[in-house]
C-alpha positions as CSV (number, residue, x, y, z in Angstrom):
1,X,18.9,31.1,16.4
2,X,20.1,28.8,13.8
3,X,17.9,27.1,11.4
4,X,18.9,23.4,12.6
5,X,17.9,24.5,15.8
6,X,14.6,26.0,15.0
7,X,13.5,22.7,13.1
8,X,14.7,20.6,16.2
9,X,12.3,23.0,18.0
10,X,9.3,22.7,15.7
11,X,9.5,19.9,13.5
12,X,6.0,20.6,11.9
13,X,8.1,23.6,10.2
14,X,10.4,21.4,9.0
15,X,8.2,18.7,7.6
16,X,6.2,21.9,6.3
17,X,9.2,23.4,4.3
18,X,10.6,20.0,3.0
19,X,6.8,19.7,1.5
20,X,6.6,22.9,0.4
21,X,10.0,22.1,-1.9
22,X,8.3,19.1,-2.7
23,X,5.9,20.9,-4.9
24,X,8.1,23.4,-6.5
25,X,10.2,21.0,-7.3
26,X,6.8,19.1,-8.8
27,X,5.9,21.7,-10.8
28,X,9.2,22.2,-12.5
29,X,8.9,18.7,-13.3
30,X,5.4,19.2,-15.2
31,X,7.0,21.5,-17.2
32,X,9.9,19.1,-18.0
33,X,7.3,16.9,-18.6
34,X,5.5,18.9,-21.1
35,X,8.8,19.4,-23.1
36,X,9.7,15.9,-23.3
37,X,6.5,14.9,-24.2
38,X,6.7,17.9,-27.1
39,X,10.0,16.5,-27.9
40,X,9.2,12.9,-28.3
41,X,6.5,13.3,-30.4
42,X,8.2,14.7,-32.7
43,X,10.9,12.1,-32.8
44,X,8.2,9.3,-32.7
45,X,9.0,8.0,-29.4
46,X,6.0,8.3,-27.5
47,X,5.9,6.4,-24.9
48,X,8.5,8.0,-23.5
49,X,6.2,11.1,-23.5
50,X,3.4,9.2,-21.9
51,X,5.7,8.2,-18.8
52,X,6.6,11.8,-18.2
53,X,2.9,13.2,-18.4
54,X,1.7,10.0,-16.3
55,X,4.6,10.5,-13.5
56,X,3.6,14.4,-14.1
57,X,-0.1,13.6,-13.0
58,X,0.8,11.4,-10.6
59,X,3.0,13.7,-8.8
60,X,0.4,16.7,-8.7
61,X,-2.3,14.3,-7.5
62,X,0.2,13.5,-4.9
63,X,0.6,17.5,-4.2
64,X,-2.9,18.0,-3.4
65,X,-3.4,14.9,-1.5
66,X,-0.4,15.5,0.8
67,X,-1.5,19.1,1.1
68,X,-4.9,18.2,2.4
69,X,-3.3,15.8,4.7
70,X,-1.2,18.1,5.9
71,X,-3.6,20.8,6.8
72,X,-6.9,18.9,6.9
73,X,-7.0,15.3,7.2
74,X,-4.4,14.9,10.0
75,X,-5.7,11.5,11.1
76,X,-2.9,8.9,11.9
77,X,-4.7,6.6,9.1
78,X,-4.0,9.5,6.7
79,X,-0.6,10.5,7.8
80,X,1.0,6.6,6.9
81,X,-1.3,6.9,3.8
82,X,0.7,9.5,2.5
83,X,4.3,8.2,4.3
84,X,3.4,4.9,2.5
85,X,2.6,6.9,-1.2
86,X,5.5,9.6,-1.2
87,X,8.0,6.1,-0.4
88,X,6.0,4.6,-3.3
89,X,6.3,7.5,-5.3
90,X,10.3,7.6,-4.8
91,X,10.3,4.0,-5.6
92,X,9.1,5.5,-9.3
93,X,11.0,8.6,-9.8
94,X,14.2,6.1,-9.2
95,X,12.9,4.1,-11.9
96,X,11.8,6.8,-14.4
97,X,15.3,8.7,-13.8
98,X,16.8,5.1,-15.1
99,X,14.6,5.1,-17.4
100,X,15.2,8.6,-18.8
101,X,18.9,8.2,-18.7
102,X,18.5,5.0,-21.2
103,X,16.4,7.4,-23.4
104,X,18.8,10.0,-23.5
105,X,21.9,7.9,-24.5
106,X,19.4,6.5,-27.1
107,X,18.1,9.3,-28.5
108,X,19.2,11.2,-31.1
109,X,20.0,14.8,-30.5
110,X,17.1,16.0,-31.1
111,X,15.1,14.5,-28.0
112,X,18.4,14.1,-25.8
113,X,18.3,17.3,-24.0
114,X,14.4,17.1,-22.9
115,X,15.0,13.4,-21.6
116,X,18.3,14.5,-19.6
117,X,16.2,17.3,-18.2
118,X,13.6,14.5,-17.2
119,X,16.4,12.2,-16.3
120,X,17.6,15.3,-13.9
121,X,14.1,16.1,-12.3
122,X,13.3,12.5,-11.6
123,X,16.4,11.7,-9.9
124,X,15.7,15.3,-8.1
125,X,12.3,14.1,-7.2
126,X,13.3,10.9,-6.2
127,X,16.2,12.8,-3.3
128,X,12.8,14.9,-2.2
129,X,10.4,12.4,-2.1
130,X,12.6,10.5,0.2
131,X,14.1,13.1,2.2
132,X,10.4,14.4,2.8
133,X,9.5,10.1,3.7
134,X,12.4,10.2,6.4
135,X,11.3,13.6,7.6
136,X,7.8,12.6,7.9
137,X,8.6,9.2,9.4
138,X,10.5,10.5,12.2
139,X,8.6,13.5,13.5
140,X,4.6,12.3,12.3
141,X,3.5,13.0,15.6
142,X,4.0,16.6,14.9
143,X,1.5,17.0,12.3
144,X,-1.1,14.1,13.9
145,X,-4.1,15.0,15.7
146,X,-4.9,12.7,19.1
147,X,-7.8,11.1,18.1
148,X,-7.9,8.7,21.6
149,X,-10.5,8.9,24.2
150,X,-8.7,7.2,26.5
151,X,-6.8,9.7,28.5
152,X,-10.1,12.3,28.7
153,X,-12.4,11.5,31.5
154,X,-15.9,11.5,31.0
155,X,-17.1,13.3,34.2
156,X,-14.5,16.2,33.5
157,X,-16.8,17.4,31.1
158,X,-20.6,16.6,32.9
159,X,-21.5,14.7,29.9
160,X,-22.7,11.2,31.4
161,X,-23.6,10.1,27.2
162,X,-19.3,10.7,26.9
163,X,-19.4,6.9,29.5
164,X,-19.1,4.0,27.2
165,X,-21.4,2.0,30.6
166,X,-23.9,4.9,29.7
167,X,-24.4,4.8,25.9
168,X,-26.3,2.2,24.4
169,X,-25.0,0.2,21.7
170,X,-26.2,1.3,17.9
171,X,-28.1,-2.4,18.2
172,X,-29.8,-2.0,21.0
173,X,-31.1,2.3,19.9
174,X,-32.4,0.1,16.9
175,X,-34.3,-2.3,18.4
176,X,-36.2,0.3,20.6
C-alpha cells in the first residue's frame, strides 16, 4: 500500500506526521536560534538575537500547545485555536526569514552564516507551518471529538436527568 494512500485512509496519521516534523524542524530552529543569538552578540547586533530566541520561544510554546491539542484537548474550539495560531505563526516565520535575509546581506562575515542559517529555518518553518495549516484545515474532523448531544437519545440510555424537559434549570436548583 502506498503511503498517499494510507494518509487518504487515515488522515489523523497524516496530520500526526506533518506535526510530528513540525517539531523537529522546531527544535533545529532553537538551536539556530541559540547560534545567532551567540553570534550577534558578539557583533553588537542584538536585536537580531532577541527575534530569534523570541520566534524560538514562541515556536516551542506552540509545540506543546498543539501537542496537547492533538492528544488531549480535541474540542472543535481548540482545534481552530491552534489552525488560527500555526497560520499566525507562518504569517511570522515569513517575516523573520525576510527579516534574516536583510541581516545577512548586512552583516559582516562574521554574523552572516548564523543569520542565513536563521534565514533558512524560518523560511523552512514558514513551508511547515503552512503545509501542517492546510493539512489541518482540510481533514480537522479527524482529530475532533463530537461533542453534540443532539443525535444521542436520552431514553437509549434509561437516564430520564439526560431530557433537557426533565432537568431543571441551574436557576430554578438555586432557588429551591
Amino acid at each position: 500500500m502506498s503511503i498517499i494512500k494510507q494518509y487518504k485512509e487515515d488522515p489523523k496519521t497524516l496530520i500526526a506526521h506533518v506535526w510530528y516534523l513540525t517539531l523537529v524542524f522546531i527544535v533545529i530552529s532553537a538551536i539556530v536560534a541559540i547560534a545567532v543569538a551567540a553570534e550577534n552578540s558578539n557583533t553588537g547586533d542584538g536585536s537580531a538575537g532577541f527575534a530569534a530566541i523570541w520566534t524560538c520561544l514562541l515556536c516551542i510554546a506552540i509545540g506543546f500547545g498543539g501537542t496537547m491539542v492533538m492528544r488531549k484537548f480535541t474540542s472543535s474550539l481548540m482545534v481552530g485555536f491552534l489552525l488560527g495560531v500555526c497560520s499566525t505563526m507562518a504569517q511570522l516565520q515569513f517575516l523573520i526569514f525576510v527579516v534574516f535575509l536583510y541581516y545577512s546581506d548586512e552583516a559582516g562575515s562574521d554574523s552572516k552564516s548564523a543569520d542565513q542559517a536563521a534565514s533558512a529555518f524560518a523560511f523552512f518553518l514558514f513551508i511547515i507551518f503552512s503545509l501542517f495549516s492546510v493539512v489541518l484545515f482540510f481533514y480537522r474532523n479527524a482529530i475532533m471529538i463530537n461533542t453534540s448531544l443532539a443525535g444521542q437519545d436520552s431514553t437509549a440510555t434509561g437516564s430520564a436527568a439526560a431530557s433537557p424537559a426533565s432537568t431543571p434549570t441551574q436557576a430554578q436548583s438555586l432557588a429551591a
